[in-house]
TIZA-587124 format. One record per residue (C-alpha): x negated, y negated, z. Coordinates in nm, 2 decimals. Layout:
! residues N
GUMAR      X      Y      Z
GUMAR      X      Y      Z
...
END
This chain:
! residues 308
GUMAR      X      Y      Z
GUMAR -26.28  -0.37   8.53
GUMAR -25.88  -0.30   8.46
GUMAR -25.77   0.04   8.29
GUMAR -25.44   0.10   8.19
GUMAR -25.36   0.45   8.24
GUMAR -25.22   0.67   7.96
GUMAR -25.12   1.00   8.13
GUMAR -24.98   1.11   8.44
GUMAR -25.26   1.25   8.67
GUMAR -25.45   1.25   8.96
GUMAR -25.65   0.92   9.00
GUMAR -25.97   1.08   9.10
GUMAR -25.95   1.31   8.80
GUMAR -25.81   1.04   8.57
GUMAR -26.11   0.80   8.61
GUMAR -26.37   1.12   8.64
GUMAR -26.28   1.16   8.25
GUMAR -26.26   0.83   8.18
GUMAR -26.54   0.72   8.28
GUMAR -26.78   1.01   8.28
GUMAR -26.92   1.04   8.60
GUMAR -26.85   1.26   8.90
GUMAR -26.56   1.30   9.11
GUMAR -26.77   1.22   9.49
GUMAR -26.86   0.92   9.27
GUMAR -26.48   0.83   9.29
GUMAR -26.38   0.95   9.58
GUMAR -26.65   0.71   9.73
GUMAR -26.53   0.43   9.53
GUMAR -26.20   0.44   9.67
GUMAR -26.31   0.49  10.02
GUMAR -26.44   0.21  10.02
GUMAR -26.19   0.01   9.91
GUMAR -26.30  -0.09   9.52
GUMAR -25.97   0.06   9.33
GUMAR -25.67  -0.06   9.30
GUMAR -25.31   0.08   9.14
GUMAR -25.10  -0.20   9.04
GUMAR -25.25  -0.43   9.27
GUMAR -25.23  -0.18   9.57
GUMAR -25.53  -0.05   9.71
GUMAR -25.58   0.35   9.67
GUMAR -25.60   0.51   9.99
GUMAR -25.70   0.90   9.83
GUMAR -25.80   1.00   9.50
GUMAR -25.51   1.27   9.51
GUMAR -25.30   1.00   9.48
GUMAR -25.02   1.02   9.14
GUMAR -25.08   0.79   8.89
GUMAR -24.80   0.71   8.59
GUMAR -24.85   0.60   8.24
GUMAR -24.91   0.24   8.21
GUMAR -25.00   0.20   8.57
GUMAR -25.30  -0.03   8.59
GUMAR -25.56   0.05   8.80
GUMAR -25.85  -0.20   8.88
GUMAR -26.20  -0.11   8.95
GUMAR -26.41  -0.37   9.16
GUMAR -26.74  -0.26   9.16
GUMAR -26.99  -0.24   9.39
GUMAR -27.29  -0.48   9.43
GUMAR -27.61  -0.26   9.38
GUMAR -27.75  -0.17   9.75
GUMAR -28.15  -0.27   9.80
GUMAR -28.27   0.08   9.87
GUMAR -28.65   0.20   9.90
GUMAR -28.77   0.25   9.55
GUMAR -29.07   0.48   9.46
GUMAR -29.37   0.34   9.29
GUMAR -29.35   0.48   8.95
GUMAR -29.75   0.52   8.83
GUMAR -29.65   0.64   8.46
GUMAR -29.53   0.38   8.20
GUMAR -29.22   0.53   7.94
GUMAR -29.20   0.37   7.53
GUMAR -28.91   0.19   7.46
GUMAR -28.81   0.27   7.15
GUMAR -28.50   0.03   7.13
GUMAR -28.36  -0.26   7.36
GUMAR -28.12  -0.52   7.29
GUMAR -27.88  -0.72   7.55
GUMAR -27.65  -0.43   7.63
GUMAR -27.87  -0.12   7.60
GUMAR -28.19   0.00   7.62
GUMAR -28.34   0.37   7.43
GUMAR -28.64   0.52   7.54
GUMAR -28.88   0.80   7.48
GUMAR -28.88   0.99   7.81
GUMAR -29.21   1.18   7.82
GUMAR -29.19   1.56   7.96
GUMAR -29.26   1.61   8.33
GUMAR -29.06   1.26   8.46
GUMAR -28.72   1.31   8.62
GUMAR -28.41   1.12   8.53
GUMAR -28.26   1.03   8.86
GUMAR -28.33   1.08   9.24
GUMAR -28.20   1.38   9.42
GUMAR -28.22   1.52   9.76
GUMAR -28.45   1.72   9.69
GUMAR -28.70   1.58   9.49
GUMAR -28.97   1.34   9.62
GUMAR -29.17   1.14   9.35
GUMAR -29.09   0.86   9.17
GUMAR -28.82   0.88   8.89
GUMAR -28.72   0.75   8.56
GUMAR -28.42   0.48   8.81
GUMAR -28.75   0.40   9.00
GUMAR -28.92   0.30   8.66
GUMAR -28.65   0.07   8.56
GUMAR -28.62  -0.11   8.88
GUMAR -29.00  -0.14   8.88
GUMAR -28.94  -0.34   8.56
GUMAR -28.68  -0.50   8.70
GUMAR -28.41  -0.45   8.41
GUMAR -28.07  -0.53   8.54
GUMAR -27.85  -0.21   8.50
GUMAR -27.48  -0.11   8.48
GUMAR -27.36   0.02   8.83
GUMAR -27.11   0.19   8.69
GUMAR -27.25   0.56   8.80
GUMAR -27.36   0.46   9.12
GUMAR -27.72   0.32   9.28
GUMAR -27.86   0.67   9.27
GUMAR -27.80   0.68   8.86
GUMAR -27.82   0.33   8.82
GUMAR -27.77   0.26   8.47
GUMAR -27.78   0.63   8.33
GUMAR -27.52   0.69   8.07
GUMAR -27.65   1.10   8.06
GUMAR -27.97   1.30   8.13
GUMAR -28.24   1.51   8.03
GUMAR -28.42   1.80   8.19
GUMAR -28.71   1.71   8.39
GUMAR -28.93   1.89   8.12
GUMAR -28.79   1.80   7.78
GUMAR -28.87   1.48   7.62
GUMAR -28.71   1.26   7.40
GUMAR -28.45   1.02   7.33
GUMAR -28.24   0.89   7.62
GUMAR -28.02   0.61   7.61
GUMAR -28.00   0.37   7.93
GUMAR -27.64   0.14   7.95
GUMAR -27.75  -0.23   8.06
GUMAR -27.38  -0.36   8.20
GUMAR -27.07  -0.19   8.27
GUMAR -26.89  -0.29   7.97
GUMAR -27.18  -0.06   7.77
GUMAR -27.16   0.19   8.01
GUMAR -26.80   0.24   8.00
GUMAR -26.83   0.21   7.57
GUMAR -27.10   0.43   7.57
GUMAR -26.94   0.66   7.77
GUMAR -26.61   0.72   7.60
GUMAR -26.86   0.79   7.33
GUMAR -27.04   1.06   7.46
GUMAR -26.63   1.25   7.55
GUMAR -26.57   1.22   7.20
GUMAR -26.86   1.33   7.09
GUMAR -26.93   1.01   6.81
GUMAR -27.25   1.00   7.03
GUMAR -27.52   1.30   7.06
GUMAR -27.84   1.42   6.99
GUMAR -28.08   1.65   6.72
GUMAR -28.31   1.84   6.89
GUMAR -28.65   2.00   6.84
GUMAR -28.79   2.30   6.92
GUMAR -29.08   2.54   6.89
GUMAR -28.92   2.87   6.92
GUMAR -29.12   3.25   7.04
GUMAR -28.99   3.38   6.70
GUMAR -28.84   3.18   6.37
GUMAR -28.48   3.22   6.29
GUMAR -28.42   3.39   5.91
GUMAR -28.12   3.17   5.88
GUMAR -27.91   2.88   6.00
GUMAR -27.66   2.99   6.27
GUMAR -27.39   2.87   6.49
GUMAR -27.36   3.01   6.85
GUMAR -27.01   2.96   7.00
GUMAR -26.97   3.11   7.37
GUMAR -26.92   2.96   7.71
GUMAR -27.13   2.91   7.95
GUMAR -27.12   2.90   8.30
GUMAR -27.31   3.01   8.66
GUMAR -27.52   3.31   8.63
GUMAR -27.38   3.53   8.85
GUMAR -27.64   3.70   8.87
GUMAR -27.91   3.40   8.94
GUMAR -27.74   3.08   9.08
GUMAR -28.04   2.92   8.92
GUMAR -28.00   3.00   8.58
GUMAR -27.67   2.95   8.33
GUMAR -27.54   3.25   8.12
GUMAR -27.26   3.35   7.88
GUMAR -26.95   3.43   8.07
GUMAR -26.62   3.51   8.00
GUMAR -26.48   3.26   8.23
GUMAR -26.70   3.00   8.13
GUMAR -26.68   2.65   7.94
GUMAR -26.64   2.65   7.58
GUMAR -27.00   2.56   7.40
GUMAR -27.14   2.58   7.03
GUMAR -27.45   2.50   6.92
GUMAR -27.57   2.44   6.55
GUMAR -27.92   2.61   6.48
GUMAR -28.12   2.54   6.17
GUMAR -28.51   2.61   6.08
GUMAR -28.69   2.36   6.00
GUMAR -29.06   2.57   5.93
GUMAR -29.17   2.93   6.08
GUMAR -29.08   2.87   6.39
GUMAR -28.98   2.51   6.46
GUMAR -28.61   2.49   6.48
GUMAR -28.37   2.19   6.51
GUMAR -28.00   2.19   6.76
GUMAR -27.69   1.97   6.73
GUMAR -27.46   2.05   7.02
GUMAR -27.09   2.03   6.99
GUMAR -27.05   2.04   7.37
GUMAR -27.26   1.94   7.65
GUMAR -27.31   2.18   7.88
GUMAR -27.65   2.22   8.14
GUMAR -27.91   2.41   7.96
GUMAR -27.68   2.48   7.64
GUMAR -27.93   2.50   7.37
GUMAR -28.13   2.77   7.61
GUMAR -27.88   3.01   7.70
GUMAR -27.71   3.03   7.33
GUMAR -28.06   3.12   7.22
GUMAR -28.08   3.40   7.42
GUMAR -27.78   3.52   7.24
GUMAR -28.01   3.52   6.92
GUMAR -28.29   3.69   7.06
GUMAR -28.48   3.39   7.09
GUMAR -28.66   3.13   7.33
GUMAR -28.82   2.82   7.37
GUMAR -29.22   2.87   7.41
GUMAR -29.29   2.73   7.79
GUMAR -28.94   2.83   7.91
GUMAR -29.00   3.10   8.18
GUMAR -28.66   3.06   8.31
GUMAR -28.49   3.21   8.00
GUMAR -28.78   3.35   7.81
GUMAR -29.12   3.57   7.88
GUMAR -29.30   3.48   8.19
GUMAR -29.60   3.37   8.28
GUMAR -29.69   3.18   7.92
GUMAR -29.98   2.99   7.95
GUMAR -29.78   2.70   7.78
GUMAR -29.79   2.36   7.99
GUMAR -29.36   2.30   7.97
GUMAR -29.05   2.38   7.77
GUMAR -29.11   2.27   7.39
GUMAR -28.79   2.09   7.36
GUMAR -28.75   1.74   7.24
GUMAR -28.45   1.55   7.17
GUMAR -28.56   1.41   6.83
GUMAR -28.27   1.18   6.75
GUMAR -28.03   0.96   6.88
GUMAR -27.70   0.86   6.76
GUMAR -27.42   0.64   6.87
GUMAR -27.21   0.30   6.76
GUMAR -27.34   0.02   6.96
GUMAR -27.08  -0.20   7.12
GUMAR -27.11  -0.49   6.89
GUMAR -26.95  -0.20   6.64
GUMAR -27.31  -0.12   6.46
GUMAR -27.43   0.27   6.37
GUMAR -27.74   0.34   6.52
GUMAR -27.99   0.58   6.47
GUMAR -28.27   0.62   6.66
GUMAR -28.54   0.85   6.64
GUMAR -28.79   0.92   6.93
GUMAR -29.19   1.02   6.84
GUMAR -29.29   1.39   6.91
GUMAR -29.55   1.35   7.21
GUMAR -29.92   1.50   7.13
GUMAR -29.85   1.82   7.37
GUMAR -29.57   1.90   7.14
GUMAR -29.77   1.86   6.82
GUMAR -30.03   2.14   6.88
GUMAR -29.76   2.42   6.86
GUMAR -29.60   2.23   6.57
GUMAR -29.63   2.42   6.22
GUMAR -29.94   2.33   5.99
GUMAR -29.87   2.07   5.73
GUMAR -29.53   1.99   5.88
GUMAR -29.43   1.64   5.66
GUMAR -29.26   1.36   5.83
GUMAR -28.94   1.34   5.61
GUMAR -28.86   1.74   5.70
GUMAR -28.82   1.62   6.09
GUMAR -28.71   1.22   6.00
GUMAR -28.38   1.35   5.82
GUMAR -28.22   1.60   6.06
GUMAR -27.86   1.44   6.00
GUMAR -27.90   1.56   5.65
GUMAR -27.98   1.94   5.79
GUMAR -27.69   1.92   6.03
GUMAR -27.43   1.78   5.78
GUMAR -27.49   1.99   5.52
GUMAR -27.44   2.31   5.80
GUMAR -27.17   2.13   6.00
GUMAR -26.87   2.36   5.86
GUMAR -27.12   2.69   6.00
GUMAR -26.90   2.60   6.30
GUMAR -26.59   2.52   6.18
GUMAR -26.66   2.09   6.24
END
């Protein structure tokens, strides 16, 4: 892969944005020898880079490392040569970690032996974003580099994104638009909060029905659509982290409904991902298909709420 710089900058920075993944991700890229500056190998990632410098990526062959056996099966709700969308079901985690022992969405795919981008590493193998452990929904999975990279760019620009759904503890009266940054707790490293210092975020709210709710975010911060609820007096029912505790409600009733991107070949897609049964129960009575199948049509007319 060859990228023609447009700015001066830091290389480790400079390929961080571009190609939306972390900076340890670079860093180990180029200590290990895989980028090149105008033909010269990088020695650091603090190194200067100019516009029009080009800078050549050769990435790594994916490493055979132990993979967990996944004993849960996950719909595809899309799939063609470059992608792959599915319907993650709540309680499966995206991507290993330290810290976490059972098998994982990455183990699924290799279990199915789908051939991935490496582009974000073996750990994310193929993951162009994420999705709490708990929520459900749509989650789009890059197939080769090329897509990643496409898909990617995508998702900085924000021409790629999400609707969500939501079961809220109380209904909202009226559409509203939450715009405040988030950042650490200071209070609880655990948690996210509003604070002053923090990275800009807005979030689009709309009611759908009593108290399902749907969220278009502008920004994509960790755990955005919970915190800017709490500035409305509001929570998701299962979410004991930012809501009432001890709810005798089985997880977080969030589910990201739709998906929506431009496909590389240059197609709009939209792709909408089923609500799961455990989602259902807490849904509003007589809830019709068309009020949850059109959210575009909620968020577009409301869009200006926050100045987009």
């Amino acid at each position: 892969m060859e990228i023609t710089a447009t700015e001066e900058n830091r290389l480790d920075k400079f390929l961080t944005q571009k190609l939306n993944v972390s900076r340890n991700q670079i860093e180990n890229l180029i200590k290990k020898g895989y980028v090149k500056v105008n033909e010269k190998q990088a020695s650091k990632g603090g190194i200067k880079i100019k516009p029009n410098d080009k800078i050549k990526i050769l990435l790594p062959p994916k490493e055979e490392k132990e993979t967990k056996k996944a004993d849960f099966d996950i719909p595809i709700i899309y799939e063609d040569d470059d992608l792959l969308v599915i319907n993650k079901p709540p309680g499966i985690v995206v991507h290993p970690a330290p810290s976490y022992k059972e098998a994982t969405l990455v183990d699924w795919l290799k279990q199915k032996g789908y051939s991935l981008s490496t582009l974000a590493g073996e750990e994310r193998f193929g993951i162009v974003h994420r999705i709490d452990k708990e929520t459900s929904g749509a989650l789009v999975i890059a197939k080769n580099n090329k897509t990643h990279e496409f898909l990617s760019n995508q998702l900085k620009d924000k021409t790629m994104g999400r609707h969500y759904l939501m079961i809220l503890n109380e209904p909202l009266k009226e559409t509203k638009c939450v715009n405040a940054p988030i950042g650490r707790n200071p209070k609880n490293r655990l948690k996210m909060g509003i604070v002053p210092n923090g990275k800009e975020a807005t979030t689009l709210f709309v009611p759908i029905k009593e108290n399902l709710t749907a969220a278009k975010l502008f920004t994509g911060r960790t755990h955005q659509i919970r915190v800017h609820l709490t500035k409305l007096g509001r929570y998701i029912i299962g979410d004991t982290t930012y809501g009432k505790k001890n709810q005798n409600i089985p997880r977080v009733m969030l589910h990201a409904r739709e998906i929506y991107l431009t496909h590389p070949n240059g197609k709009k897609l939209s792709i909408i991902a089923p609500i799961f049964e455990d989602f259902k129960k807490y849904m509003p009575k007589g809830i019709k298909d068309e009020k949850i199948d059109n959210l575009s049509d909620y968020f577009n007319a409301n869009n200006g709420l926050c100045g987009k």
